[in-house]
Each structure stands twice: as structure tokens, then as C-alpha cells.
C-alpha positions as CSV (number, residue, x, y, z in Angstrom):
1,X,-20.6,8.9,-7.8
2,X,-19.3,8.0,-4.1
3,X,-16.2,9.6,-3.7
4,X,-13.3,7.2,-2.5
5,X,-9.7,7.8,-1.0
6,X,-6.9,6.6,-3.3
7,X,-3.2,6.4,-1.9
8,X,0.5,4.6,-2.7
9,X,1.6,2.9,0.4
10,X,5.5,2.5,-0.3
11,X,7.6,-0.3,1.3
12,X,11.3,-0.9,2.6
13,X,11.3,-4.4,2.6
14,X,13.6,-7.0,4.2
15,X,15.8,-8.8,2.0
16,X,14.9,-11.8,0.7
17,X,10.9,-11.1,2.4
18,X,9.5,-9.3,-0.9
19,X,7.4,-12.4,-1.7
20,X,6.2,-12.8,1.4
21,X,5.4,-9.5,1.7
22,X,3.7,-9.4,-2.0
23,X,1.6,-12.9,-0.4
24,X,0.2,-10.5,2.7
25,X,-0.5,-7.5,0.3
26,X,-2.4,-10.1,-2.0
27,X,-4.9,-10.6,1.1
28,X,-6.1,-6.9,1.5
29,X,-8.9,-6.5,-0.5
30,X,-8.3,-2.5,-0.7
31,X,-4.8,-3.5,-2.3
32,X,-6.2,-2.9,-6.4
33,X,-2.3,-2.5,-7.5
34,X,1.1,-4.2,-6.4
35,X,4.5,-3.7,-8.0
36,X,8.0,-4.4,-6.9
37,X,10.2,-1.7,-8.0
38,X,13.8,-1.0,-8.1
39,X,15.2,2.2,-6.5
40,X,14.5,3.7,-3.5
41,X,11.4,2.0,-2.3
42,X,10.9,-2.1,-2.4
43,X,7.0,-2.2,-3.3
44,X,4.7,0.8,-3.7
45,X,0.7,-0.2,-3.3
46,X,-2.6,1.6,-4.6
47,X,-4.8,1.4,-1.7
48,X,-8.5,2.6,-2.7
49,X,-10.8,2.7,0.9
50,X,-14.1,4.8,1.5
51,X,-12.8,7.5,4.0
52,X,-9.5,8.6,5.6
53,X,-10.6,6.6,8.8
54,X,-10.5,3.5,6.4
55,X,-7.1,4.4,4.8
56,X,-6.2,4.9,8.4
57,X,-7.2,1.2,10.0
58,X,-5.9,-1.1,6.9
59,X,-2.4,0.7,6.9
60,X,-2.1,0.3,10.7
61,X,-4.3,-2.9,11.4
62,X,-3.4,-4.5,8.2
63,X,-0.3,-3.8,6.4
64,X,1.8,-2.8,9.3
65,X,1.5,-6.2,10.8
66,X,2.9,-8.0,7.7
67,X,6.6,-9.4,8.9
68,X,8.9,-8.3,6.5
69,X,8.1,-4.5,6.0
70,X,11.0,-2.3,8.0
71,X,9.5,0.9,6.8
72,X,6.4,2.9,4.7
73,X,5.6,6.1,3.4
74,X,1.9,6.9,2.7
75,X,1.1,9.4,-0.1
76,X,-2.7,10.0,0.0
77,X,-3.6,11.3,-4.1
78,X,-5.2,14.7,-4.3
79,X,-6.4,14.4,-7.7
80,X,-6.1,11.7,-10.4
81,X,-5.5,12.8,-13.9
82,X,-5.6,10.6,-17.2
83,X,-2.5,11.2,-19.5
């Protein structure tokens, strides 16, 4: 089984961008999971890529360049466990 890089991209968002925002995620293939939360971050994303380098290139080629996001926080996952 090939090995893959899983990590939560979180989002400070603009006010009144979040749609937007959702629209440009929507585009990234490597995006499997979106949601808009409440609390201290606007929208955290489950990125899945093949290597680091990968992970590396859509967060700064890719998601960085969507209008709307002031800040993110990028929380590569270790290990996944089921509950």
C-alpha cells in the first residue's frame, strides 16, 4: 500500500470571503475534506498528496494564492487512528 501525506490546512479567512474561499478549495483535487468551523480558525482542510514536496507545492502554489485567506497553519498527521 503506497504510503501518502495526510495534513489539516487551517484558514483565517476575510469576512464575508468564506464562500469564495470554499469555491477555490473545491478546485484542488488533493482537498478530500472542507468544513467551515466556528472558533479560532475559519476553515480547516484535509489535504492527502504523495510526498512532503507535494504537500509543500499545493499549499504554496495552490492555496496560498486563493484571495481571501489572511493566514494558515499546516498540521502534517503523524498517524491516523480509527475511534
Amino acid at each position: 500500500m503506497e504510503d501518502r501525506v495526510q495534513a489539516y490546512i487551517l484558514m483565517d479567512v476575510e469576512i464575508g470571503k468564506t464562500d469564495d474561499v470554499v469555491s477555490g478549495l473545491r478546485e484542488i483535487q488533493e482537498a478530500t475534506k472542507i468544513a467551515v468551523t466556528t472558533g479560532g480558525v475559519d476553515i480547516v482542510v484535509l489535504l492527502e498528496t504523495g510526498s512532503l514536496e507535494e504537500l509543500y507545492e499545493i499549499t504554496v502554489q495552490k492555496i496560498h494564492k486563493i484571495p481571501g485567506i489572511r493566514d494558515t497553519q499546516t498540521a502534517v498527521i503523524e498517524k491516523m487512528m480509527s475511534t
